[in-house]
Structures are given as C-alpha cells and as structure tokens.
C-alpha positions as a Markdown table, in Angstrom:
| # | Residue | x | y | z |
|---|---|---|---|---|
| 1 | Unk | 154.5 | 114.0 | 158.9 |
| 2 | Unk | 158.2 | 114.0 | 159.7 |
| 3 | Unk | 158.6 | 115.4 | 163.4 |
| 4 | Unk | 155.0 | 114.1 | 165.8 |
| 5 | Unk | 156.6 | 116.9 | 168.6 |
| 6 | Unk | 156.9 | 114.1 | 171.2 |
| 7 | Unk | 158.8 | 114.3 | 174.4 |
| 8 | Unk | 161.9 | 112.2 | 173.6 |
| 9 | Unk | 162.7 | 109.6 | 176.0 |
| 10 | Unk | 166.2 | 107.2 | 176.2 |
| 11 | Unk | 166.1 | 103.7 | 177.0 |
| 12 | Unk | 168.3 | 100.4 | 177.1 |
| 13 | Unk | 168.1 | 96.9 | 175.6 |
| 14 | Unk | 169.2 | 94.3 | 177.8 |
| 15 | Unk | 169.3 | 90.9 | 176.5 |
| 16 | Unk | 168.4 | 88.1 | 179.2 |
| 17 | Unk | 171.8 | 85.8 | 178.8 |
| 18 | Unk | 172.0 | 84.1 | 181.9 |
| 19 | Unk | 175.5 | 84.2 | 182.1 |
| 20 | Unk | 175.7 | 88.2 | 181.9 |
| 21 | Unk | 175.5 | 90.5 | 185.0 |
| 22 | Unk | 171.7 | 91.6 | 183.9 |
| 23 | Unk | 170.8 | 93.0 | 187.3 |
| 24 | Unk | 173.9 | 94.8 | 187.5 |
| 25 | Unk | 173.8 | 96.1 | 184.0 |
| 26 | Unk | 170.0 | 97.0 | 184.7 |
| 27 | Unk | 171.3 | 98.7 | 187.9 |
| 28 | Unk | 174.0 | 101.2 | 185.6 |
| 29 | Unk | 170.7 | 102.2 | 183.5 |
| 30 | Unk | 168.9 | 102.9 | 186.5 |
| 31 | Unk | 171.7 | 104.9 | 187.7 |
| 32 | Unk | 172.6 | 106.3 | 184.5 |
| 33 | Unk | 169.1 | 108.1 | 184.5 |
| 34 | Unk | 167.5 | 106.3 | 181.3 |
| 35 | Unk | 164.4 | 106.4 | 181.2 |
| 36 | Unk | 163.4 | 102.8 | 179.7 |
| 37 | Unk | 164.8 | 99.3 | 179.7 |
| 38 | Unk | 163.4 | 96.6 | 177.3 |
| 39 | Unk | 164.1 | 92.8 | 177.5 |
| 40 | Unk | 163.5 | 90.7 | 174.2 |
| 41 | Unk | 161.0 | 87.7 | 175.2 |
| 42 | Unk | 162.3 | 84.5 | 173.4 |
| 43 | Unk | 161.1 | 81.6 | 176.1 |
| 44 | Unk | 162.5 | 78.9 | 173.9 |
| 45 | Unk | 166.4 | 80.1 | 174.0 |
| 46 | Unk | 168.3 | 78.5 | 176.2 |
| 47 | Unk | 170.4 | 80.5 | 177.4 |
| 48 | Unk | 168.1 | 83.5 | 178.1 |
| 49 | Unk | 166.4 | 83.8 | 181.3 |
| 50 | Unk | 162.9 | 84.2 | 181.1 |
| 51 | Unk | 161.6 | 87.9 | 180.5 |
| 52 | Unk | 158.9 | 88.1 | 182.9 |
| 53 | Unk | 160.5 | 86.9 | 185.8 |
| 54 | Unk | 164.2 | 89.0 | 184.7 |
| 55 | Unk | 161.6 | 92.1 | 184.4 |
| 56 | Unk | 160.4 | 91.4 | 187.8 |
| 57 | Unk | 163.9 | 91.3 | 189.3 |
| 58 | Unk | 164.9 | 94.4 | 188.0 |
| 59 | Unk | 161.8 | 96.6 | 188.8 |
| 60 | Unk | 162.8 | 95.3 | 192.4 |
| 61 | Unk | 166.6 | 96.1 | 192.6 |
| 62 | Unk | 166.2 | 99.9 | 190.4 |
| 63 | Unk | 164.4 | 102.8 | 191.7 |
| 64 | Unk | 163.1 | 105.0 | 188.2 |
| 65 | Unk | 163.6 | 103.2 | 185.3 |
| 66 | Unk | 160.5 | 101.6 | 183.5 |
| 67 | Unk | 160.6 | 98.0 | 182.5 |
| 68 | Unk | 158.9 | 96.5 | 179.4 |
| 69 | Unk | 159.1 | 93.4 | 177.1 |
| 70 | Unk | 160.6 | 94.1 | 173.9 |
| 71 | Unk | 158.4 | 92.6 | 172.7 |
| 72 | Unk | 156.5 | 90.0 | 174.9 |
| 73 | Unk | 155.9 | 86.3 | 172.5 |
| 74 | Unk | 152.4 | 86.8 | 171.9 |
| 75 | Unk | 151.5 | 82.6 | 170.8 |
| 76 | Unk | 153.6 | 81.5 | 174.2 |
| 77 | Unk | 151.8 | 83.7 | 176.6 |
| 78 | Unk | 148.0 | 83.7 | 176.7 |
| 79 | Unk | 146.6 | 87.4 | 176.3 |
| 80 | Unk | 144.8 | 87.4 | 179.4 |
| 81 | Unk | 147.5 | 86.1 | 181.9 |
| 82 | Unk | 150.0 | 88.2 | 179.9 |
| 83 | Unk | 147.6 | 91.5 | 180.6 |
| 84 | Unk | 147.6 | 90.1 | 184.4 |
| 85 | Unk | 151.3 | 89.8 | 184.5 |
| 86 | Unk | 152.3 | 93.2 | 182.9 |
| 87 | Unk | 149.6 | 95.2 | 185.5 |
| 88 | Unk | 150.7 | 93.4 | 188.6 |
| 89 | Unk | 154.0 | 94.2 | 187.6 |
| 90 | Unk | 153.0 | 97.8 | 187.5 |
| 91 | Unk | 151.6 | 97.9 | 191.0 |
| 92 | Unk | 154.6 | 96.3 | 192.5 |
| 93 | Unk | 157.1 | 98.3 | 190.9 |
| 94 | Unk | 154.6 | 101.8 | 191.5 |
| 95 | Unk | 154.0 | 102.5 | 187.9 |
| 96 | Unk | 156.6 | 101.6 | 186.3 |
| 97 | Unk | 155.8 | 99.0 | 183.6 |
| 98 | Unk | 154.3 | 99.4 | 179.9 |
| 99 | Unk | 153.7 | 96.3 | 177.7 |
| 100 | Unk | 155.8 | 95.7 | 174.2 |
| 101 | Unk | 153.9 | 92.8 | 172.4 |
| 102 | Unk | 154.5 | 91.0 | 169.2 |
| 103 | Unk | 152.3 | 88.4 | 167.0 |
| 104 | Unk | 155.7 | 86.5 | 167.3 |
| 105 | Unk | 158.5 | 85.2 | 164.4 |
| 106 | Unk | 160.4 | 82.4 | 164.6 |
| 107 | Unk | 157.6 | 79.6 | 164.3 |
| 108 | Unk | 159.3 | 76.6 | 164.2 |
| 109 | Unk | 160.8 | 77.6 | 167.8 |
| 110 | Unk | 157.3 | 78.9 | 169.5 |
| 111 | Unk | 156.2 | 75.1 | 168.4 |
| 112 | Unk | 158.7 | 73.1 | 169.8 |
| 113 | Unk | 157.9 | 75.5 | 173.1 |
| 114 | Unk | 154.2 | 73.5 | 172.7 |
| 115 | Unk | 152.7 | 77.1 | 171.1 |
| 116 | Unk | 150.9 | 77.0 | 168.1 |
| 117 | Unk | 152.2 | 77.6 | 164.4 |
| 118 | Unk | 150.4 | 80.4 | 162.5 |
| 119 | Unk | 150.5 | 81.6 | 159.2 |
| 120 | Unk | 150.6 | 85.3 | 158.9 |
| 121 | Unk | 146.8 | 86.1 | 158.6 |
| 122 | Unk | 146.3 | 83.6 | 161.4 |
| 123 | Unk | 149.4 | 85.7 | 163.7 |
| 124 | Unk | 147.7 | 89.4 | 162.8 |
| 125 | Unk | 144.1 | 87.9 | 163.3 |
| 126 | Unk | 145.5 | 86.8 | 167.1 |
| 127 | Unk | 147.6 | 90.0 | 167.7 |
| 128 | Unk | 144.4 | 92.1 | 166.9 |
| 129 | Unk | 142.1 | 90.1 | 169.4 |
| 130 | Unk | 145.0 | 90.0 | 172.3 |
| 131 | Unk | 144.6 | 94.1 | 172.6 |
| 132 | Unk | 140.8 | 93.7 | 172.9 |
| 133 | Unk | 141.6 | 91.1 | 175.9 |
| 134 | Unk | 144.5 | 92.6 | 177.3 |
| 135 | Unk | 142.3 | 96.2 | 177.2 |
| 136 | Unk | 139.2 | 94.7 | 178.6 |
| 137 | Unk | 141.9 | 93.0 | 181.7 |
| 138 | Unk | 143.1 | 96.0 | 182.5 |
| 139 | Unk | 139.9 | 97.9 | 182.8 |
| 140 | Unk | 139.5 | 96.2 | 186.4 |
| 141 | Unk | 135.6 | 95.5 | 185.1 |
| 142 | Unk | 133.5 | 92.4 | 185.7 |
| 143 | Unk | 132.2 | 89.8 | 184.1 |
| 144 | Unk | 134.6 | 90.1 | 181.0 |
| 145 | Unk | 133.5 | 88.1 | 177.8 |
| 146 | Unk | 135.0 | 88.0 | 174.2 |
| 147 | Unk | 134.3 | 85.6 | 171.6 |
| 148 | Unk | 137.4 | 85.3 | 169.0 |
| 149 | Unk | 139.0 | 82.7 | 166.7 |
| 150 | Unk | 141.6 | 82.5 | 169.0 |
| 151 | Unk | 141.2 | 83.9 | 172.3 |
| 152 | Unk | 137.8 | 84.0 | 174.5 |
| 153 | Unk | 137.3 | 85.2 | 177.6 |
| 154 | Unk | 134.0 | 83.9 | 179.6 |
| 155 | Unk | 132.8 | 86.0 | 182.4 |
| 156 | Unk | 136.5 | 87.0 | 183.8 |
| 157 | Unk | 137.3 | 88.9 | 186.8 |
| 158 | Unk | 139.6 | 91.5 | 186.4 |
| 159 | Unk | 142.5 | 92.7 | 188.4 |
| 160 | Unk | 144.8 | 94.1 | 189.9 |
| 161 | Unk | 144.0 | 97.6 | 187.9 |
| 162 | Unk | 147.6 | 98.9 | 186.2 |
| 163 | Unk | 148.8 | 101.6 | 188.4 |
| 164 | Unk | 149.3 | 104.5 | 186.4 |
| 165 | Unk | 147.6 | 104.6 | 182.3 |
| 166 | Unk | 149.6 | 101.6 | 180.9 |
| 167 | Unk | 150.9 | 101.4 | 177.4 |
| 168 | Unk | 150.4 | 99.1 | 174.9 |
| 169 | Unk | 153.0 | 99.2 | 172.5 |
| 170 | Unk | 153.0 | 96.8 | 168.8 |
| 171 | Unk | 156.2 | 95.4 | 167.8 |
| 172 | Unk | 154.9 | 95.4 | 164.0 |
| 173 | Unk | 155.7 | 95.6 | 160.5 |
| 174 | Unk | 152.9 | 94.3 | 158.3 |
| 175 | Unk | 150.0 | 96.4 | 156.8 |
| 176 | Unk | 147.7 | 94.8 | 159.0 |
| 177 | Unk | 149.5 | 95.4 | 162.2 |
| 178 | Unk | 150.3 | 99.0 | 161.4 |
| 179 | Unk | 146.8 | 99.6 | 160.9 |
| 180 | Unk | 145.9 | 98.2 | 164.2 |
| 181 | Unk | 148.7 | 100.4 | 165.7 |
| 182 | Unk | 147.5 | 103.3 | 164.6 |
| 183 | Unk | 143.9 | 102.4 | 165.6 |
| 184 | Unk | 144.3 | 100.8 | 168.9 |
| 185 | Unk | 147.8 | 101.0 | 170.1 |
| 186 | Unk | 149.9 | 103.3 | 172.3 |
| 187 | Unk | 153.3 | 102.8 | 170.6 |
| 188 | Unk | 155.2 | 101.5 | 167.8 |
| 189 | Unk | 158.0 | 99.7 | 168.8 |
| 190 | Unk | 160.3 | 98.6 | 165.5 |
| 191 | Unk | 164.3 | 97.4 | 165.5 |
| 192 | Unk | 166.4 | 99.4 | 163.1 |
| 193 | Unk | 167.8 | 95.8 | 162.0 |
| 194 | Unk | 164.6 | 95.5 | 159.9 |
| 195 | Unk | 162.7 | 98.9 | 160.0 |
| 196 | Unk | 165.8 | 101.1 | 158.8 |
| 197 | Unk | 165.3 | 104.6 | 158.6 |
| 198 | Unk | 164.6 | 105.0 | 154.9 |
| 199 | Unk | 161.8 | 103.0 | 155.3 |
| 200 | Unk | 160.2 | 104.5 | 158.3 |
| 201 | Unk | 158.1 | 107.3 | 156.0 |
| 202 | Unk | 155.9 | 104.4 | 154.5 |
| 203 | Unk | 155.4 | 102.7 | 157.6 |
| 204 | Unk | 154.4 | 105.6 | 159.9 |
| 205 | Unk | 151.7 | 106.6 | 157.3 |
| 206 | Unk | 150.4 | 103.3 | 157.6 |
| 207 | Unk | 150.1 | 103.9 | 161.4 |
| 208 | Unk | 148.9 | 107.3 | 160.5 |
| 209 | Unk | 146.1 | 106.5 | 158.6 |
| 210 | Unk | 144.7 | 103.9 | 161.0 |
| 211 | Unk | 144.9 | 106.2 | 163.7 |
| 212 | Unk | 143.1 | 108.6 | 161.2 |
| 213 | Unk | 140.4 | 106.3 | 160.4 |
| 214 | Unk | 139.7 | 105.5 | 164.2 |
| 215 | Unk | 139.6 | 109.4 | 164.7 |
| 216 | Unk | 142.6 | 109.3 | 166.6 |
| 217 | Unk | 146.1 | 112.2 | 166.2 |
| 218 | Unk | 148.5 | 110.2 | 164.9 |
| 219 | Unk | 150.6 | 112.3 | 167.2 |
| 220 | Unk | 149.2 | 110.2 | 170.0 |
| 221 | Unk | 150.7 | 107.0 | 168.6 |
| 222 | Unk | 154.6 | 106.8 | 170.7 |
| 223 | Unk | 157.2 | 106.0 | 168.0 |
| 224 | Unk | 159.5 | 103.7 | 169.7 |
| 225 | Unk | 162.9 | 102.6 | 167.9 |
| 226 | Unk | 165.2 | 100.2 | 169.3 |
| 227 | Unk | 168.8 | 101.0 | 167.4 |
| 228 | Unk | 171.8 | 98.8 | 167.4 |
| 229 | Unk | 175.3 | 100.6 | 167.1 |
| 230 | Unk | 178.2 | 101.4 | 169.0 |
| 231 | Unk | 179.5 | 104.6 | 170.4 |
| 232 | Unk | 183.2 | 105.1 | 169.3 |
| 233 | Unk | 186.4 | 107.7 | 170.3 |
| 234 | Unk | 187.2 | 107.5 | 166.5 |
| 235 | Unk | 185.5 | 108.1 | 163.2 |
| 236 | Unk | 182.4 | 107.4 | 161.5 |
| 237 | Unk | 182.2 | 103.6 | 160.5 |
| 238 | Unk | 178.6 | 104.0 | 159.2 |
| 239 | Unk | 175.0 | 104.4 | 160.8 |
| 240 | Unk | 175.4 | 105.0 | 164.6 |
| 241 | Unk | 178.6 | 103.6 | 164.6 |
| 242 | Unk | 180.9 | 106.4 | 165.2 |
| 243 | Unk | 181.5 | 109.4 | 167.9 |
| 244 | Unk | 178.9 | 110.8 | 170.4 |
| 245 | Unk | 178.6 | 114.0 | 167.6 |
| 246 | Unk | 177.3 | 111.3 | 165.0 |
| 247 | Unk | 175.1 | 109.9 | 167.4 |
| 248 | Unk | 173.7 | 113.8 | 168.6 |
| 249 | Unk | 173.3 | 114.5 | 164.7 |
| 250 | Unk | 171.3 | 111.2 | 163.6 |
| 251 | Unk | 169.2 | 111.0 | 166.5 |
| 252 | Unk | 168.3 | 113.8 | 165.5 |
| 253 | Unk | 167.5 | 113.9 | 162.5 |
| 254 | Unk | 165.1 | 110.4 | 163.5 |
| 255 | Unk | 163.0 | 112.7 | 165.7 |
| 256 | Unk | 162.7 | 115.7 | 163.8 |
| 257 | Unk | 163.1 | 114.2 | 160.4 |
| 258 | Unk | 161.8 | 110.7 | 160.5 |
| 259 | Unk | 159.2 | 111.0 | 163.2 |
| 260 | Unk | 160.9 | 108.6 | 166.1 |
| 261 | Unk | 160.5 | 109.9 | 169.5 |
| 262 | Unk | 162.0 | 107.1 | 171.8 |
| 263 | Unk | 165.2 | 105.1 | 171.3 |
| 264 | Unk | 166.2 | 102.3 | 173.0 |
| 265 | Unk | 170.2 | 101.5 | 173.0 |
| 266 | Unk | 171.2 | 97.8 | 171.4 |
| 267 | Unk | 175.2 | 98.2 | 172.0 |
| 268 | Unk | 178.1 | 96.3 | 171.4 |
| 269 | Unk | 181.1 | 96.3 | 173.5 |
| 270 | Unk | 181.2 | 97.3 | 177.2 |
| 271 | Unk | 177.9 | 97.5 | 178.1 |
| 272 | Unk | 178.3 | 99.7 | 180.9 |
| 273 | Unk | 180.3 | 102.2 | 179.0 |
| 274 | Unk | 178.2 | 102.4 | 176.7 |
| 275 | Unk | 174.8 | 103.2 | 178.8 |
| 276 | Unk | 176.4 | 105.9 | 180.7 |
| 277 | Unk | 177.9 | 107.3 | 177.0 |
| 278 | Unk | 174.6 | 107.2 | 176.0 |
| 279 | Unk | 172.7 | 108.5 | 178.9 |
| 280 | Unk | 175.3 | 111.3 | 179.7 |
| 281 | Unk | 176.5 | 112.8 | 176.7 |
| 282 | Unk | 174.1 | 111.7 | 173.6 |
| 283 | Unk | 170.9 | 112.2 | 175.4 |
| 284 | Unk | 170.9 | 115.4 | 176.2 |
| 285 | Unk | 173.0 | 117.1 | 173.3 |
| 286 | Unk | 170.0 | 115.3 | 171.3 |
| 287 | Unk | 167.1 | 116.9 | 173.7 |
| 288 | Unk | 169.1 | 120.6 | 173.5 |
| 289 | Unk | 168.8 | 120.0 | 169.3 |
| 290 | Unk | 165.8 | 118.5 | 168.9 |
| 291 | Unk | 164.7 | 121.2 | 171.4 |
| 292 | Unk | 166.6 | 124.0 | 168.9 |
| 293 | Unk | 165.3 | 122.6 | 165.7 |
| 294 | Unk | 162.0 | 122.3 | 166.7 |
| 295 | Unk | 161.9 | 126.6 | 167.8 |
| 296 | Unk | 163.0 | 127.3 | 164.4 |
C-alpha cells in the first residue's frame, strides 16, 4: 500500500549539544505550532546533554508540543526504568510524551558507557522483550513478572499509569524488528539518512505483514520519518534541499506515495528559521495537497 490515510503530523529534531540554545530552540517549535520534537539519545557523547533529563526541561518550559526520544539507547537504559521514565514524563507534562526506542548501534560506545555488547540476534532478541516489559509497566497492574534472556521482571509494581494511550514507536531496520513493528508497535520511526525513500516499499511490507499476521491494519502502525535537508530561497540542489514548493511536492509525494505520515525536520543552517519555514509555509501547503490528492 502506498498512502495508509493517516493524519499527518510535523515535528522537529533537536540535537542535545550543550553548547546550543536547546530550550530556546525547543521554545520556537513550541511556538511555531509543530506538533512533535524528538531528541536523539546517545549517553556516551560528550557533548550532548542527556535526553531524558533535556526532554524533561522542555516539556516544562513549552505548552503543546509532544516530546519523545528519537530513539531512546535501549542496552544503556533498563526497559523497566525506561517505561517508568517515559510515563512519568507523560503525567508531568499532561500527555504529552510518546516513547522512540532503538535496540541501539554504535557498540563499541554503549560498552565503554558499562552496557553490554550484542551481536544482532542478541540486540533484536532484547528489543522484542523490552516492549513486553515496557507494555506490562505501563499497564499500572501488579505483581508484574517476565522471564527473558535478557530482561526479567519479578513481582513489580507498576506506576504512575501514562496519562493519555502512549506510543511505542521502533526505530528499526532489520527483518526481525520490522516484524515486531508491525506486530507490537505503535510507530515506525526511520532517518532518511539510511531508510531513503526508494527503499521504504520493501520495508513497510515487512511492517505490513507482521501487523497482518498479528491481525492487526497495517494502517494502525504510525509511519514516522525523520528527514534531513535544508529549506532554500534558490533552486533545487537535490532531495529536500531546495525551495518550500520542493519541499510541499516531496512531502507529498512520501505520504501519498510512499506511505509516511509524520516527518520530523533534521535542518541545517539557522535553526530557527528553518522551524518556522517549516511549520508555517511547508506544513500546511503539504496538509491542503495531501488533503487534495487524497479526494481524487
């Protein structure tokens, strides 16, 4: 299927250098009227501040936006503490967090960080028991137990209960993960860096037919899409680098022709100029033609 006839939705990626003005930039989103922002989680760089408590901060200092990891560093934060975290930050903020996770890359970093080194059976084995626990945490139920190879939970209380129906969204690319997307996950959340668009048809049917085989709508399964580009005055200097028209005309054709229903801005240059570009003049020409292509 090439268009799932999702709501689109508009976000930001802010990445956590200390050094930048992140509440401030967070702030412009908020302002700007997007509707998501994502942080990247990578504990071990050192000049990034760390995601949870940077997500915290800017639930407190906005008033709409939602806040999520994109994606949270599955081996350096324990499932269950993780599923804590993300649903008491969706109390505090009123309903206004979902949860990006990933089974986690860059190995040799998450081990000098004290997490452990797995090989990629061992990462998809850990990322399919972390939805059980995080699932079974937010269900506010008692006496919680779970028995895997790498996470276990024995008789656990659980709470605070997420305040509005939280998502779970899988930063994925591998069979395995797709399939456990489509069968247990809210969302799909790849990078254009590595999921470009011309491969997005083979991965969305592996998403579709796990959801299929769980006797799920694939339609239910968000399609998430964090894009890197830059919007320019001048011409066209390739994909979503160019002029807001470009921009209107390829998001597009992502929703309606390559099934993506949220996108989540990775800019270069002035960061502010750029969100309120995005939010005020690509956002909605895109809505008013997916809107238009979708009544044909």
């Amino acid at each position: 299927m090439s268009d799932y006839g999702r709501a689109l939705e508009f976000g930001y990626f802010l990445v956590p250098n200390a050094s930048d003005p992140l509440l401030d930039t967070a702030r412009a989103a908020d302002r700007a009227g997007l509707d998501l922002i994502g942080v990247q989680d990578h504990p071990y760089q050192r000049r990034y501040v760390d995601t949870w408590t940077l997500l915290s901060m800017i639930a407190a200092v906005t008033e709409r936006v939602r806040v999520f990891p994109d994606v949270a560093n599955l081996p350096l934060r324990p499932p269950a503490v993780l599923a804590k975290a993300a649903a008491s930050l969706d109390v505090l903020s009123g309903g206004r967090a979902e949860l990006g996770l990933g089974a986690g890359g860059f190995s040799e970093a998450i081990e000098a960080f004290g997490g452990p080194r797995r090989s990629g059976k061992e990462a998809a084995g850990a990322l399919e028991e972390a939805v059980t626990v995080i699932r079974k945490v937010w269900s506010g139920e008692q006496n919680l137990r779970f028995d895997g190879d790498h996470y276990q939970l024995k008789g656990a209380k659980a709470g605070p209960v997420p305040a509005h129906r939280m998502e779970l969204w899988l930063g994925v690319r591998g069979p395995r993960g797709l399939a456990l997307t489509g069968r247990a996950a809210d969302g799909w959340l790849p990078s254009s860096a590595w999921a470009p668009p011309e491969r997005l048809p083979e991965l969305h049917a592996r998403i579709d037919e796990g959801a299929a085989a769980a006797g799920r709508d694939p339609a239910d399964v968000r399609r998430l899409y964090n894009i890197g580009g830059t919007i320019t005055g001048g011409a066209s200097d390739g994909f979503l680098h160019g002029p807001v028209s470009q921009w209107t005309d390829e998001l597009t054709d992502l929703a309606v022709g390559s099934g993506m229903d949220t996108f989540i801005l990775w800019a270069e240059g002035d960061q502010e100029t750029q969100i309120k570009r995005f939010a005020e003049e690509i956002a909605p020409a895109v809505r008013e033609q997916v809107a238009r292509e979708r009544g044909r």
